[in-house]
C-alpha positions in Angstrom: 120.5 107.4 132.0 119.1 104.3 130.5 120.4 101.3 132.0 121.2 99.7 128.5 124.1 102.7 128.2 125.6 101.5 131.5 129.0 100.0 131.5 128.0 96.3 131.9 131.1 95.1 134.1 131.0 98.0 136.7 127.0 97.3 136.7 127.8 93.6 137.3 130.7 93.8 139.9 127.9 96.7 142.0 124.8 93.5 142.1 128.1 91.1 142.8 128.5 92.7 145.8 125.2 92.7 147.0 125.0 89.2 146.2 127.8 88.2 148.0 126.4 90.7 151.2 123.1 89.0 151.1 124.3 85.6 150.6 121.8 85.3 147.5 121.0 81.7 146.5 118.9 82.8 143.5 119.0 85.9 141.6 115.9 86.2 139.0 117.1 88.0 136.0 115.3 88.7 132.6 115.1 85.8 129.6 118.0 86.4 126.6 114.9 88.5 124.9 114.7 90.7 127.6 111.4 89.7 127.5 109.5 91.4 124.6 113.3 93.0 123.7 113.8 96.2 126.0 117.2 97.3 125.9 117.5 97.7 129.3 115.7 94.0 129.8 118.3 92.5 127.8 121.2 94.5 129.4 119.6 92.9 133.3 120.1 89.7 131.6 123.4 89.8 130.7 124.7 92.0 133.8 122.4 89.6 136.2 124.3 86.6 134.3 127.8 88.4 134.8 127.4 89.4 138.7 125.8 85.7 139.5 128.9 84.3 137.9 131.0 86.7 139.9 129.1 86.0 143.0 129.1 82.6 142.9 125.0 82.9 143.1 124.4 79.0 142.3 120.9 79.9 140.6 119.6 82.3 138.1 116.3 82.0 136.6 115.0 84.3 133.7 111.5 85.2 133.5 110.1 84.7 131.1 106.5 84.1 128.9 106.0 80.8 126.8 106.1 82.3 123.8 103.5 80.2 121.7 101.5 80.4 125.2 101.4 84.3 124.9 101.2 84.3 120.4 97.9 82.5 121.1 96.4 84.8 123.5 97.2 88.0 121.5 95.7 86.1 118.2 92.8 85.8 120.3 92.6 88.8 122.4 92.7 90.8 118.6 88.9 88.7 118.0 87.9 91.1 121.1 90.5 94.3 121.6 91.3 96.5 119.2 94.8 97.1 119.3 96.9 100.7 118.8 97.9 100.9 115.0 101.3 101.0 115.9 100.9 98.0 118.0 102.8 94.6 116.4 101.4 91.3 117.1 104.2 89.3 114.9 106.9 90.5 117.1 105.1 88.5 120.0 106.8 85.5 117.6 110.5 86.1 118.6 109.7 87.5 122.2 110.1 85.2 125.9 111.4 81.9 125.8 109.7 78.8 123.7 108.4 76.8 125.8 110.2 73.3 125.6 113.0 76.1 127.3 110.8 76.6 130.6 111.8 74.9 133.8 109.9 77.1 136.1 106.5 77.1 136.3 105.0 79.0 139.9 101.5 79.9 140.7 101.4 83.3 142.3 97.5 83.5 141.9 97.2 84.4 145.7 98.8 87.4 145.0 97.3 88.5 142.2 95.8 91.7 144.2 99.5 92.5 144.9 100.7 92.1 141.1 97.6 94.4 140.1 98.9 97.1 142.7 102.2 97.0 141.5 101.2 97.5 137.8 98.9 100.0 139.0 102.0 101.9 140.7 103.6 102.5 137.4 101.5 104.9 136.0 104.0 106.7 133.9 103.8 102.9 131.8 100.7 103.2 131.2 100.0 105.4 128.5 102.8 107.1 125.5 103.6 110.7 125.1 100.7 111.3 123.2 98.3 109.8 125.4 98.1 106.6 123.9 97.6 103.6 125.8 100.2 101.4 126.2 99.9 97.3 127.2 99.9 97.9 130.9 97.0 100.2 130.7 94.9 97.2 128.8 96.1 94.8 131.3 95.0 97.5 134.1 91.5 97.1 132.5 90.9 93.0 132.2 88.1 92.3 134.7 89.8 91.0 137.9 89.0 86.8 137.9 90.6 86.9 133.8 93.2 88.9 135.1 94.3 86.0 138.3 93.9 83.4 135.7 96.6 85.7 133.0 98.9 86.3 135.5 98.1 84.0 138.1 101.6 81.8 137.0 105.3 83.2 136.1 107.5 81.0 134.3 111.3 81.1 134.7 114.2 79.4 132.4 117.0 77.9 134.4 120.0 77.2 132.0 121.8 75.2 134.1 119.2 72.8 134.9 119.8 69.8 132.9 117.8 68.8 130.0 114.7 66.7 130.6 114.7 67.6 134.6 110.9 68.4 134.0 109.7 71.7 135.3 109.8 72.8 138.5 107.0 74.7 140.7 109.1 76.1 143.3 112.2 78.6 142.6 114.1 77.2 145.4 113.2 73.4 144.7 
């Protein structure tokens, strides 16, 4: 079952409860977007919202991309990749979080080799039906000092941080 078909209060009072076991302090959901819009990215967003709330988790923070950040590296990334046909560059424009929105900004570069593994473990996201490749499988293939530097940061969007707080380089700060 896809988690976007789940009931969203029964999936929220479920991650309340572990919350509340684990004594969470921070919960990291996905952006309103859902990222690049996945159902079931959006649905984690909302239910993560929901079961915070019901918790009492004091922080959530959505990750998230800067979108004009991310628009200008697939403008330039088509001057050197050929993209899939199907593949849709403009809808980059409405995905993540503008970046005036972004409170959190933490390097992870020293665990870069970790963040490859972990892509590398989803192999079934890697490629379509049809054999296509699919973005994790070009990301899998960026030479390995590009791809520290491209994901050698993750950026987070606090709501509840107040405005003009600056942004913050530690989740727990």
């Amino acid at each position: 079952m896809r988690f976007a078909r789940a009931d969203p209060e029964e999936a929220a009072e479920r991650l309340a409860a572990i919350l509340r076991e684990e004594q969470a302090d921070v919960l990291l959901t996905y952006d309103g977007n859902g990222g690049y819009g996945h159902r079931d990215h959006v649905k984690v967003h909302h239910v993560g919202a929901r079961a915070a709330e019901l918790a009492g988790t004091p922080t959530v923070l959505q990750a998230t991309v800067p979108r004009d950040l991310l628009v200008r590296a697939i403008r330039f990334a088509t001057r050197i990749y050929r993209f899939p046909p199907e593949f849709d560059a403009s809808s980059f424009e409405r995905a993540y979080s503008a970046s005036a929105a972004i409170t959190h900004r933490v390097s992870v570069r020293r665990y870069a080799s970790q963040k490859r593994a972990s892509m590398r473990a989803h192999a079934s996201q890697a490629s379509a039906d049809g054999g296509a490749d699919r973005t994790l499988a070009a990301f899998l293939r960026i030479p390995r000092p590009v791809f520290d530097l491209v994901f050698g940061r993750e950026w987070y969007v606090d709501a509840s941080r107040p405005a003009g707080a600056g942004v913050a380089h530690d989740v727990f700060g």
